[in-house]
N, C-alpha and C positions, 0 to 999 in steps of 0.2 A: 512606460509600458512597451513602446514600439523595442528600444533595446534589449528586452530581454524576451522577446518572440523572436527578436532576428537570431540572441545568441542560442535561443532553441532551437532553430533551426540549423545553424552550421553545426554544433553539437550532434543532433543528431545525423546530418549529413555526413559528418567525419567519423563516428561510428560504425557507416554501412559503407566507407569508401573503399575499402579492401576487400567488401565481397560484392562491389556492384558490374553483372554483369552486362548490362544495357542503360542505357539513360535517353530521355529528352525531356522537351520543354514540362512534361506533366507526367512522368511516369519514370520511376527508377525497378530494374530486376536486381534482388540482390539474391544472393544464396551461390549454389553452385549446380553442376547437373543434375545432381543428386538429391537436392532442396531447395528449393526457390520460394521467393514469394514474390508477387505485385504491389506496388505503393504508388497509388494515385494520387493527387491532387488537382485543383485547379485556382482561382486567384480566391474564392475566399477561403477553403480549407487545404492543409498541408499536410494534414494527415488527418482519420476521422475522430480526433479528441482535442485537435490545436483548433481554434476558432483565432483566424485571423482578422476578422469583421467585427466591426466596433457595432454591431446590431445587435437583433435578434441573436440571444445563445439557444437555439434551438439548433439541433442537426439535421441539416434537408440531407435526406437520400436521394440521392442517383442513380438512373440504370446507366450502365454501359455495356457495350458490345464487344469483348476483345478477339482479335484473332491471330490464333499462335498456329506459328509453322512449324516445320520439322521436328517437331516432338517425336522424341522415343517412346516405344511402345510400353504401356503401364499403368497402374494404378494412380489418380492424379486423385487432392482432394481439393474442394471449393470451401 
């Protein structure tokens, strides 16, 4: 099971690797100025439908805070 979470994950890693414009340890931007989107994680989920936690399959929601700078002037959607 553990190998084919991992191979899901570089999979889709390699998919978004030619439009990622930021990355760290918990968060990749991919898109361009023009469209973007946020893709969070943290150590049990990797995206909000991969359950990497041999537990509970239930999805805990999260709030988070983000804050973005130098944004151009526009219509943004959440």
């Amino acid at each position: 099971m553990l190998n084919v979470r991992r191979t899901s994950q570089v999979c889709f890693y390699k998919r978004l690797f030619k439009q990622i414009m930021y990355q760290c340890d918990y968060c990749l931007v991919v898109g361009d100025k023009a469209h973007f989107q946020l893709v969070l994680w943290d150590a049990e989920h990797y995206n909000p439908y991969f359950i990497t936690k041999n537990g509970r399959q239930q999805l805990n929601h999260s709030e988070y805070q983000i804050n973005i700078r130098d944004m151009d002037a526009g219509k943004y959607k959440s």
